[in-house]
N, C-alpha and C positions, 0 to 999 in steps of 0.2 A: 210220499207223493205230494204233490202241489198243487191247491185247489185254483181253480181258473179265474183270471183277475173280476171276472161277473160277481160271482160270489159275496162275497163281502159287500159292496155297495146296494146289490139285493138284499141282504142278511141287514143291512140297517136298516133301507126301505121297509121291509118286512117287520123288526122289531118296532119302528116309530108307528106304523100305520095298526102295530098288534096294542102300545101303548094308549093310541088314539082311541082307540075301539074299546078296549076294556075300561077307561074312565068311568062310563056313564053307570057302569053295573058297581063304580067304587066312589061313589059321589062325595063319601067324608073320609076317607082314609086311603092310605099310599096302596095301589092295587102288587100284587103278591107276584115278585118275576118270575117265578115260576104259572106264571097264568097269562103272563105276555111273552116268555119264550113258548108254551105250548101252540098260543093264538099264532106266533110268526111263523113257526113249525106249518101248523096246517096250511095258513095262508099261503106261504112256497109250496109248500107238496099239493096243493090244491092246483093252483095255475101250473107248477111244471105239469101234474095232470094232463090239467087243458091239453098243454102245449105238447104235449105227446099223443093224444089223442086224435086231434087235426087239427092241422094248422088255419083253415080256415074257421075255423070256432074259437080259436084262438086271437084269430085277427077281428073278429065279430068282438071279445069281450075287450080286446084293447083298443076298439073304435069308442065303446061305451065308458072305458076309462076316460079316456080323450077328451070325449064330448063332456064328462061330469068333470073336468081339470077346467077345459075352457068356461064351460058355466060358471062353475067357482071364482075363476079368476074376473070373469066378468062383472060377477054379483060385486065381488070386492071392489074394484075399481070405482065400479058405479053408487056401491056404497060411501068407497071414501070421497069419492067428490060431490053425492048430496051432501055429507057432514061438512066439509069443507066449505062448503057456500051456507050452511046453515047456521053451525056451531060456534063457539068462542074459537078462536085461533089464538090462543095467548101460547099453546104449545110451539110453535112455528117464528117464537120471538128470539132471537138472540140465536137461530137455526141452525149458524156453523160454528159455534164455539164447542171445542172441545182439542181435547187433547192427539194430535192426527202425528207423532212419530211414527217410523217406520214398523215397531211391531205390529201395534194397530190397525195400520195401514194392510200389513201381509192377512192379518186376521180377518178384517174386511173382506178381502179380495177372495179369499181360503172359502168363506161361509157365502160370498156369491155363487163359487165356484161349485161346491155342494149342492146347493139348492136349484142352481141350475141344471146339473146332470148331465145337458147335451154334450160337452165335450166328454166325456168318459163312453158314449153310447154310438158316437159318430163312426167308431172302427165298428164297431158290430153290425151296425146296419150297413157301411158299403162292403164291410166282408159279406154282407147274407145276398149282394146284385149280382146276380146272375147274366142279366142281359141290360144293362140300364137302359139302352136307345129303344126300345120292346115298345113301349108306347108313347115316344116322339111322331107325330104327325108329318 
């Protein structure tokens, strides 16, 4: 059988986010993958949990995701343009040189395209509307 195109892009969400987490408890040495596949284990069986349980407690912890993504990206931002107005900018010299042939270029675009996620999540959410016009005014 054929696992559901979901799968896998959660299965790395899950491994990087089980990587991320187990560092601090491996502060001088390479943490043991069998301690970051158990972590990504839980982590999915945890949330599908959730999300079998009700879906409105489901949507409660992915408002709380949400809100700690936006924090984050905010704290970043605001971080990098204190430094930017504070710090040397000798980094930012010479900014576009490098080597932009097309493999590169597709690698670039490939590791956008990754990190952004929404295109790969856009079917699943208008596959899940039921009545989209429901709360148009």
């Amino acid at each position: 059988t054929s696992l559901p195109p979901f799968t896998f892009p959660q299965a790395i969400i899950a491994l990087t986010f089980a990587e991320y987490a187990a560092k601090p408890l491996f502060p001088d040495c390479a943490i043991p993958q069998d301690i970051v596949k158990i972590l990504a284990v839980i982590c999915l069986s945890l949330l599908t949990a959730i999300n079998c349980m009700s879906t409105k407690v489901s949507m409660k912890v992915q408002d709380v995701f949400t809100a700690g993504k936006i924090i984050a990206l905010v704290s970043v931002i605001i971080m990098g343009v204190i430094a930017f107005f504070t710090q040397d900018t000798n980094n930012f010299r010479n900014a576009w040189e490098g080597n932009y042939d097309p493999t590169n270029i597709c690698y670039a675009f490939m590791q956008g395209l990754f990190a952004f996620g929404g295109w790969n999540y856009l079917n699943f959410v208008t596959g899940e509307l039921q009545d989209p016009y429901k709360y148009v005014a």
